[in-house]
C-alpha positions, 0 to 999 in steps of 0.5 A, a space after each residue: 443516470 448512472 446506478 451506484 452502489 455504497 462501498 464504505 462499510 460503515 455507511 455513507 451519510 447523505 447532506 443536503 448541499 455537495 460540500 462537507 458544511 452540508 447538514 447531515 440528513 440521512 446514512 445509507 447502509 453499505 450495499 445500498 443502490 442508487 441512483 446518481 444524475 449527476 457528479 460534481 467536485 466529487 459529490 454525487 447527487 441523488 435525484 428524489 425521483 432515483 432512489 428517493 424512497 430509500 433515501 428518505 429511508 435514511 432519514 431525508 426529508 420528503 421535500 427536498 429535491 435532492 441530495 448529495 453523497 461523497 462519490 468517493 464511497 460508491 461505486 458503480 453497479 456491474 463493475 466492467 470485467 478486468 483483463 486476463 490476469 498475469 503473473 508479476 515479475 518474479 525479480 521485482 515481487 520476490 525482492 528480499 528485505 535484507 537485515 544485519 548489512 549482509 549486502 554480501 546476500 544481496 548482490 549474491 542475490 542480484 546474480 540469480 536474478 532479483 532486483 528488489 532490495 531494501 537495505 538496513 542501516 547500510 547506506 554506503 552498501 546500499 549504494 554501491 549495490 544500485 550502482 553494480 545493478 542499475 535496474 534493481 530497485 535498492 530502498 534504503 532505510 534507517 531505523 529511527 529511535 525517535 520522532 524525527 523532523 525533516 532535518 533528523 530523518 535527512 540526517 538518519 538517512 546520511 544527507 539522503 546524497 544518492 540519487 540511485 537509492 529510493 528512501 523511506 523514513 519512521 516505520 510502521 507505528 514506531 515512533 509515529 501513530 498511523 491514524 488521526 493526528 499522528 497521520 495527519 503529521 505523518 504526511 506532511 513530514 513525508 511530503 517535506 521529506 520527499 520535497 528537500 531529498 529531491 533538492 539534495 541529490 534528485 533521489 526518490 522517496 516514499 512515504 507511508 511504509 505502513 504497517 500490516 492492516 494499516 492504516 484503517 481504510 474503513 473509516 471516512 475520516 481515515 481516508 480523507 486525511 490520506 487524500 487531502 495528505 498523500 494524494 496530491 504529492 503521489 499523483 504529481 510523482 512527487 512521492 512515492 507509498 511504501 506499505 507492508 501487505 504481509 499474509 496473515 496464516 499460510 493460507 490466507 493468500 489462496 482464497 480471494 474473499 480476504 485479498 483486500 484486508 492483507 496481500 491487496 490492501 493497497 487497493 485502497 489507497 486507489 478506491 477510497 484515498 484519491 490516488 490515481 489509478 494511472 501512475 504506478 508508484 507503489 512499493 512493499 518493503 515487508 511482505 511474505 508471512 507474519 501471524 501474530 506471536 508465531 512468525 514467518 516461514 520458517 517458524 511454521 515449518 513450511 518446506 521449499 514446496 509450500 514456500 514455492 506453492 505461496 510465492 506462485 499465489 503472490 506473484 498471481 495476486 500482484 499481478 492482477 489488474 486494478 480496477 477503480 470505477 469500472 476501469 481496470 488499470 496494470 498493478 501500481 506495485 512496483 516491488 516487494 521485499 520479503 521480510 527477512 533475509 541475513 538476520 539468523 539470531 534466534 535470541 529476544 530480538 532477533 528474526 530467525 523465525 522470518 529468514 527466507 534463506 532456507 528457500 535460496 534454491 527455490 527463490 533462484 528458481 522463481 527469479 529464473 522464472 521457472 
């Protein structure tokens, strides 16, 4: 038998079969123990005489033998302690989100160091940056105006001909929901995307590129829609996930308690969502600061020491280890961009209030790893 504890926060509903055609005959409440004896397909069953009391508590009948429970929302009891923490590689986890085509700031970049970059709306720049560094990561973005297919977004990404650039296609909630149908609709165009890129030039692609506290990782059916679309595509390597895990108060990233609604929340992706643990395949192209009607860094007047102080905190926070049933595995992410460099318009429109430029001195620092 093996002791589990409920981890879907709004509760796990018990049926009467291992399948979702199974009649729903109880809910156990989030942080609710129990006891599995066996697992099969992903259902766990729930013996009458491990637990039974507090099943029938939930509401199952007194006479059935068993039961049965997703185990995709319960984890074990006595999680296993994960490895020392490390800090993740400054040059890949301070990469920088470079806005208005300066690619002029990202090879200047490249020289101090860093080797994450994603590039807007330039693609022949983007290009040449891989080529000049072939151990950067250069993402490569297209901001669509409209709801793409497959043949637009190939064609907003100019035929997607490099196979040195890793692509992502709609952004966060523009022009696609991420919930739902929308969601639904989502992962399939990203698989189709990534599929016919892979055809065209052999190049990389990630789907998702998920806004900030998206997408809604509390709900079951939320989590079953990104299992059943992008589980399957990501642990074949046949995709990537692109998310934006951006602090949401200067503060925030010091204390662990909130971690995984922010900074971390692509831990479910690992948790709850099928992705397997193993493959590491997850990129951040916006990360950094950004509290709701007032901005990033610099509109917080936050000097070169807080910067350094929050950047110190990130690199600890991404390089913990992650941990999926008891089991810790190294961090998926492969990179993240701060958000934003080159962009210095302070006029409606513009992001002036997110430029990390002003912190050039410390990020060469950082990347120099001191």
């Amino acid at each position: 038998m093996e002791k589990l504890r409920v981890s879907a926060t709004i509760g796990l509903r018990v049926r009467d079969a291992a399948s979702l055609d199974g009649q729903v005959i109880g809910l156990l409440p989030f942080g609710a123990e129990v006891q599995a004896t066996a697992v099969v397909d992903g259902w766990a069953q729930l013996d009458a005489a491990a637990g039974g009391a507090l099943i029938r508590q939930a509401g199952a009948p007194a006479s059935q033998l068993a039961w049965y429970a997703s185990r995709q929302w319960l984890e074990p009891v006595g999680v296993v302690a994960p490895p020392p923490i490390t800090a993740a590689d400054p040059r890949y986890m301070l990469g920088l989100n470079i806005q208005g085509g300066r690619v002029d700031l990202a090879h200047r970049a490249a020289q101090a160091g860093c080797r994450f970059f994603l590039i807007m709306d330039n693609f022949q720049g983007a290009a040449e940056l891989a080529a000049a560094w072939p151990d950067a990561i250069v993402v490569a973005r297209r901001w669509f105006q409209y709801r793409a297919d497959v043949a637009g977004v190939i064609q907003g990404l100019e035929g997607a001909t490099s196979s040195r650039l890793l692509y992502i296609g709609h952004n966060e909630g523009d022009q696609i929901g991420q919930a739902g149908a929308d969601l639904i609709w989502r992962a399939e165009l990203d698989r189709k995307v990534a599929a016919e890129i892979a055809r065209i030039s052999g190049a990389r692609y990630a789907g998702g590129t998920f806004s900030m506290g998206c997408p809604d990782y509390t709900k079951p059916e939320v989590c079953q829609i990104m299992q059943a679309g992008y589980a399957a595509a990501y642990n074949a390597g046949q995709m990537l996930l692109d998310g934006h895990f951006y602090s949401p108060d200067p503060e925030h990233i010091h204390t662990d308690d909130g971690l995984i609604w922010y900074e971390r929340r692509w831990e479910f992706l690992f948790t709850r969502c099928g992705l397997d643990p193993r493959r590491r395949g997850l990129i951040c192209t916006e990360a950094g600061l950004d509290q709701g009607g007032r901005g990033g860094f610099p509109a917080h007047g936050i000097d070169g020491a807080g910067f350094t102080r929050w950047a110190r905190r990130w690199l600890e926070v991404c390089g913990r280890p992650l941990v999926v049933a008891g089991v810790a595995y190294p961090s998926p992410l492969m990179g993240a961009a701060l958000f934003q460099c080159g962009d210095r318009r302070t006029t409606p429109g513009g992001w002036a209030g997110y430029n990390v430029e002003q912190y050039w001195d410390q990020l060469v620092a950082l990347w120099a790893g001191r």
